[in-house]
C-alpha positions in Angstrom: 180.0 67.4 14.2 182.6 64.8 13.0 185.2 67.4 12.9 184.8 68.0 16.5 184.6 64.1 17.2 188.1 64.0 15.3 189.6 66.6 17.0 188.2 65.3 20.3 189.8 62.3 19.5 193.5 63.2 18.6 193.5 65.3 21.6 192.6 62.4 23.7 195.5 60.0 21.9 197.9 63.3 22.6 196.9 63.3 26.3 197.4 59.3 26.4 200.7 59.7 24.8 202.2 62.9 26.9 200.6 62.0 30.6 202.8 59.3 31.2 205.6 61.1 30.4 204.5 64.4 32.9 204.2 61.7 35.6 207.7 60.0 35.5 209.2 63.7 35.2 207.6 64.4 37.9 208.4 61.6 40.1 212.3 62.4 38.7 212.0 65.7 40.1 210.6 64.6 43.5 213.5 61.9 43.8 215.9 64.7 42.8 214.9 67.2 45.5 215.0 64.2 47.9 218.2 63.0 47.0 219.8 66.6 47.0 217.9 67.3 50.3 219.2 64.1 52.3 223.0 65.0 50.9 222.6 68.4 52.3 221.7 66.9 55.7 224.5 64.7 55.6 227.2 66.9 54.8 225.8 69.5 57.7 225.9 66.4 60.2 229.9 66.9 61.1 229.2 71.2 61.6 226.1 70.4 63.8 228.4 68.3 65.8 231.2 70.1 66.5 228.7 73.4 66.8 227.0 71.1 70.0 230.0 69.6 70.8 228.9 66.4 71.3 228.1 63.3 68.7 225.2 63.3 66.9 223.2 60.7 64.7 220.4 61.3 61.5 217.2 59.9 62.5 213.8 59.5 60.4 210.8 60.3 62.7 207.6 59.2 62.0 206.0 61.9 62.9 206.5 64.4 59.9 208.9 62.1 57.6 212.1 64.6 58.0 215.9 64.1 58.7 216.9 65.1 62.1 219.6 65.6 64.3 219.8 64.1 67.3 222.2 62.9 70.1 222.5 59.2 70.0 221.2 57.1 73.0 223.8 56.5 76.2 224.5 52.7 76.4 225.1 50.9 79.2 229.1 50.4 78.9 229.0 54.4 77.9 227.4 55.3 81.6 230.2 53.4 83.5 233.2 54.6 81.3 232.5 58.2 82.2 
């Protein structure tokens, strides 16, 4: 019965030791793939443009969190010029 008390112990100072160490690679790896995934986006922003022929702009919605393309909003001095 001790043994299994020792052994339940050590593996409970392993886990102390090692979780720590899962989460922070994992929050690495989530910051990589979001990093990667925003430069992706911006370096498709100019082919969108010219593919729509028109200028474009990178929002954030709110509604699902991702990148989007969209066509930025006609000011005022923008209507008149044209």
């Amino acid at each position: 019965m001790v043994e299994l008390l020792i052994a339940v112990v050590i593996m409970l100072v392993v886990s102390a030791i090692a979780v720590p160490n899962v989460i922070q690679t994992t929050q690495i790896f989530r910051l990589n793939t979001a990093t990667t995934s925003l430069q992706n986006t911006v370096e498709v922003a100019p082919f969108t443009a010219i593919r729509r022929n028109t200028q474009i702009e990178l929002r954030r919605t709110t509604w699902n969190g991702q990148l989007r393309f969209s066509r930025p909003p006609v000011s005022a001095s923008r209507r008149h010029a044209d």
